[in-house]
Backbone as CSV, one residue per row, in Angstrom:
resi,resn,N_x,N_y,N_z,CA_x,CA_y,CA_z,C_x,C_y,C_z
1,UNK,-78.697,-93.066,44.416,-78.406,-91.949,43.547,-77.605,-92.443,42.342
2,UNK,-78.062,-92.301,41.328,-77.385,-92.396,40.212,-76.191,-91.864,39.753
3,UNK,-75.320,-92.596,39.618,-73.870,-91.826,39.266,-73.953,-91.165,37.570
4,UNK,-73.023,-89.862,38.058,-72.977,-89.033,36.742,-72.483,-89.283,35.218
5,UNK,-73.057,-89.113,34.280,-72.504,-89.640,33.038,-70.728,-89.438,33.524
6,UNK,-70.051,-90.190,32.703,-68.685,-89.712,32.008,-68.469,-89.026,31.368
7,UNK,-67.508,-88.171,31.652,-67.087,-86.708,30.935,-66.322,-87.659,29.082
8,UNK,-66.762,-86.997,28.487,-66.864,-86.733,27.535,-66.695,-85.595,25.810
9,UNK,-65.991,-86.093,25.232,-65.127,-85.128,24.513,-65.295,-84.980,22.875
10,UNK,-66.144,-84.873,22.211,-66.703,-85.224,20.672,-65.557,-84.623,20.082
11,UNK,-64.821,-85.482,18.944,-63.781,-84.616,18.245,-64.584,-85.391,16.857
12,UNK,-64.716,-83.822,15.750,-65.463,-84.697,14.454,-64.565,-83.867,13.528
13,UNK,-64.607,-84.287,11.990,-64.703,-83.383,11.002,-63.180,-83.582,10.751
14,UNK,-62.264,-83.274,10.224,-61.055,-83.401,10.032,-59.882,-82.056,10.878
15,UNK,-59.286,-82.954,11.741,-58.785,-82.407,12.890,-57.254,-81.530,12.334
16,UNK,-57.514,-80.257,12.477,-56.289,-79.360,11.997,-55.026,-79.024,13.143
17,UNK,-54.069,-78.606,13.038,-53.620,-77.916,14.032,-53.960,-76.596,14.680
18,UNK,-54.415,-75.862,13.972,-55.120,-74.718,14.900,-56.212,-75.138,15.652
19,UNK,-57.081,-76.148,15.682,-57.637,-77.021,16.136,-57.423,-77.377,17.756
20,UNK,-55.841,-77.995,17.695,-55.536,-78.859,18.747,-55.535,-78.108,19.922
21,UNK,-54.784,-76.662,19.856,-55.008,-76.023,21.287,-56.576,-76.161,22.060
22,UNK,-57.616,-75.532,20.584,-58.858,-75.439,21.171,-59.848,-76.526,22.115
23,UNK,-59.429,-77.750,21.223,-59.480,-79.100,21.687,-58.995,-79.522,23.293
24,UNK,-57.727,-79.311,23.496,-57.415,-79.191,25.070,-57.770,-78.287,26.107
25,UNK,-58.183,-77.490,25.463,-59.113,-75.897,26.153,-60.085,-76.558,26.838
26,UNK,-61.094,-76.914,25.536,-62.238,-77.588,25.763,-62.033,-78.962,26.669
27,UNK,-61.462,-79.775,26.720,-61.280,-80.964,27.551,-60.647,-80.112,28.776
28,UNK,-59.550,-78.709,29.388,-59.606,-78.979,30.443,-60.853,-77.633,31.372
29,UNK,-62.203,-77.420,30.474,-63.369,-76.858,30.912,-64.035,-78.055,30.907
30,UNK,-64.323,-78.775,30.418,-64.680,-80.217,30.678,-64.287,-80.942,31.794
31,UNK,-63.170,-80.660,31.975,-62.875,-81.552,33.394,-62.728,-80.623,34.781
32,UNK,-62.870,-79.591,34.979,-63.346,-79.045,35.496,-64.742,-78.813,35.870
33,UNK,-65.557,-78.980,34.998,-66.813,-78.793,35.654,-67.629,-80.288,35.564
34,UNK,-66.504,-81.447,35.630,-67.145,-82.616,35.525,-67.438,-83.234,36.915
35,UNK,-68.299,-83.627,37.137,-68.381,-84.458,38.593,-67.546,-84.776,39.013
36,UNK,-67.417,-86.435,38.298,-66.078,-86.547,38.820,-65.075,-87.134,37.413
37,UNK,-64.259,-86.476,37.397,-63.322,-86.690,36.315,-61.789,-87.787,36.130
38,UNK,-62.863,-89.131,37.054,-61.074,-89.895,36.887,-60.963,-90.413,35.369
39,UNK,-61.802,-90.320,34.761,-61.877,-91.245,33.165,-62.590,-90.048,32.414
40,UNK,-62.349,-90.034,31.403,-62.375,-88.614,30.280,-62.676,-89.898,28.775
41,UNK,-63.919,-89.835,28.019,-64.212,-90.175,26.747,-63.472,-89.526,25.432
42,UNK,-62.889,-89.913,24.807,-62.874,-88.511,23.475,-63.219,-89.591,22.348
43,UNK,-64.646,-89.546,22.071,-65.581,-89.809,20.759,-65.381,-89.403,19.673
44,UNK,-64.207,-90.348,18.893,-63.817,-90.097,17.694,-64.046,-90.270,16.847
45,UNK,-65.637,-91.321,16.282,-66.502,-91.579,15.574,-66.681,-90.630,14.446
46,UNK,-67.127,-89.538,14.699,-66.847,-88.116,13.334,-65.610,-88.100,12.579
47,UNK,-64.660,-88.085,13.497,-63.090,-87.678,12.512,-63.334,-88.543,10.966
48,UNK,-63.118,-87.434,10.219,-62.706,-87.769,8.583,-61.248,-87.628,8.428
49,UNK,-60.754,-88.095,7.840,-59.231,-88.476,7.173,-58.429,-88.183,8.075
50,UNK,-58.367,-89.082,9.421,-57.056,-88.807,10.463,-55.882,-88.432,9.663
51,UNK,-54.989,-88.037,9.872,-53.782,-88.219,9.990,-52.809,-87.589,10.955
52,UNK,-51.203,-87.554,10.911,-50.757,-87.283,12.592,-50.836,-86.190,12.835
53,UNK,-51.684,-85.072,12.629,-52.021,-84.219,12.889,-52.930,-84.356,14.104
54,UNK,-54.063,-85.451,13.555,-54.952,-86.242,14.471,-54.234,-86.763,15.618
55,UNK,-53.186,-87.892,15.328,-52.522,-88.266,16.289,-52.016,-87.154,17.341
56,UNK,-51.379,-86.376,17.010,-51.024,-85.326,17.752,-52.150,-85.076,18.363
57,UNK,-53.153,-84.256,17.982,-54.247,-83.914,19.053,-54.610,-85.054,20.202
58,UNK,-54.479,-85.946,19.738,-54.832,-87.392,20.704,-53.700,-87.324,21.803
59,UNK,-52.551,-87.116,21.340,-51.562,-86.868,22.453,-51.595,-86.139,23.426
60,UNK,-51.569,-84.860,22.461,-52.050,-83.762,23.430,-52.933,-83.055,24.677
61,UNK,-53.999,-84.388,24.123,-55.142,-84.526,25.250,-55.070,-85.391,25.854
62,UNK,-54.253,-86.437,25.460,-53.693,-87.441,26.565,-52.897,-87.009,28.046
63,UNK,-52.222,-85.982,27.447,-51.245,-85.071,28.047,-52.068,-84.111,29.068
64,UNK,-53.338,-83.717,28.159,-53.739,-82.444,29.012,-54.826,-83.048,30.479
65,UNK,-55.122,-84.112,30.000,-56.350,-85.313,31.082,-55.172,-85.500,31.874
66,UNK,-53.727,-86.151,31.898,-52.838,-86.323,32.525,-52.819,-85.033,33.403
67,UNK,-52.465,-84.027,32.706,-52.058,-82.786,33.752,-53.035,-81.980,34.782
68,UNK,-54.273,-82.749,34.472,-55.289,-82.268,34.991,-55.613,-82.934,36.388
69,UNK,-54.960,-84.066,36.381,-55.340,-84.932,37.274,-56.264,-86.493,36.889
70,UNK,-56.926,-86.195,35.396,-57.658,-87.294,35.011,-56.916,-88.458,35.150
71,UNK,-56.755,-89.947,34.976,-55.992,-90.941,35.098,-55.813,-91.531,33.774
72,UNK,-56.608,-91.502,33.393,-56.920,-92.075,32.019,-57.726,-91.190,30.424
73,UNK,-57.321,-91.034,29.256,-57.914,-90.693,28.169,-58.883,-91.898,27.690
74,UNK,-59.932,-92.287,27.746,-60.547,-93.334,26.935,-61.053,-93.164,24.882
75,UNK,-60.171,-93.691,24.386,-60.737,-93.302,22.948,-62.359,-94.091,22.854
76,UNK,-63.237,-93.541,21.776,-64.289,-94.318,21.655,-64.768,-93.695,20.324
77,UNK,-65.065,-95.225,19.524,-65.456,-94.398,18.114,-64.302,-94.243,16.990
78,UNK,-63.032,-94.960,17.584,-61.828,-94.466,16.759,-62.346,-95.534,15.565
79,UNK,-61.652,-94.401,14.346,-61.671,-95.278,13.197,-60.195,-95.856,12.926
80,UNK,-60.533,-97.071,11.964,-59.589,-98.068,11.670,-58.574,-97.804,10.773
81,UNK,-58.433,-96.586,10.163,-57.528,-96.120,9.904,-56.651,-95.135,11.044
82,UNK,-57.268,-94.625,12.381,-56.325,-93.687,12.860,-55.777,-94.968,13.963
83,UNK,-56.864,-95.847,13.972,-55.885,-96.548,14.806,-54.690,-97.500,14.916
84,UNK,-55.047,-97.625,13.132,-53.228,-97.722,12.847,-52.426,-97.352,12.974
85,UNK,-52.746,-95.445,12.314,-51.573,-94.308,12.876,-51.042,-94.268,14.289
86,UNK,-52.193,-94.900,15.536,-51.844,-95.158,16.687,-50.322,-95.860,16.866
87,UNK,-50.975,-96.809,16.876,-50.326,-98.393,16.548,-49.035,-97.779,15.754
88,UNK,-48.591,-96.966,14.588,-47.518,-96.790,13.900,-47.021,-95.927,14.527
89,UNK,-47.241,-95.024,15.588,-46.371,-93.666,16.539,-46.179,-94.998,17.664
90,UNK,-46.741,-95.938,18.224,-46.318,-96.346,19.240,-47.106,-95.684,20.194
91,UNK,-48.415,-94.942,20.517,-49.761,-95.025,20.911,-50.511,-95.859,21.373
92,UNK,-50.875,-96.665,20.833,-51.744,-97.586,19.987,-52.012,-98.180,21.685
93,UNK,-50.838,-98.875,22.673,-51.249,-99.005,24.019,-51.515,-97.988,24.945
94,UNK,-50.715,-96.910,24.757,-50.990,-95.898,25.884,-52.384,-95.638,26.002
95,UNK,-53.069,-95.323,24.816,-54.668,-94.804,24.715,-55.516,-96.172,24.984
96,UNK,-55.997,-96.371,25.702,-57.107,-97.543,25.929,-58.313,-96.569,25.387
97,UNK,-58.190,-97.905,24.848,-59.921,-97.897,23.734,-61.425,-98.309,25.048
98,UNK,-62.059,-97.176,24.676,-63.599,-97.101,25.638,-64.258,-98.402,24.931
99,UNK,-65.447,-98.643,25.560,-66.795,-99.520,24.894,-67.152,-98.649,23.787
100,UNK,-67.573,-99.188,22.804,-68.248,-98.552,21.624,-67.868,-98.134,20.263
C-alpha cells in the first residue's frame, strides 16, 4: 500500500496580517484531516515580497503544527530573500527546509 502524500500548505501572493490567522485555520483543518500528520509542508514558492509579516506567519504555523501535535513545519520553495529574514529573527534553524 502506498503511503499518503504529505500534508501540505501553499502560502502565495504577499502574506498580510489579516492573513495569518486564516493561514493557521487552514493548516490546523489540514492536519486534521491528514492521514498522518507527523511532518506538515508549507510551499512558499508563490510568496512575493516577504517581509516579517511573512516571518511571523511562518512562526505562527510553526507554533500551530507544534500545538497540534505535528513534530515538525517543513519550509519548501522559500525564497532567498525570506530566508534571510529567517536567518535575521534567528529562525533560520528552527524551520528545516523540505526537498525542493
Amino acid at each position: 500500500m502506498e503511503a499518503p502524500p504529505p500534508a501540505a500548505l501553499i502560502v502565495s501572493g504577499h502574506v498580510t496580517r489579516d492573513a495569518v490567522p486564516r493561514l493557521c485555520a487552514d493548516l490546523e483543518t489540514l492536519l486534521t484531516t491528514s492521514a498522518d500528520p507527523t511532518t506538515v509542508y508549507c510551499d512558499l514558492s508563490g510568496v512575493v515580497h516577504p517581509d516579517l509579516t511573512t516571518v511571523e506567519a511562518i512562526a505562527r504555523l510553526s507554533l500551530t503544527a507544534r500545538r497540534t501535535g505535528v513534530c515538525e513545519l517543513r519550509l519548501r520553495g522559500t525564497p532567498p530573500e525570506l530566508r534571510t529574514l529567517l536567518e535575521l529573527v534567528g529562525l533560520g534553524g528552527v524551520l528545516t527546509q523540505g526537498a525542493g
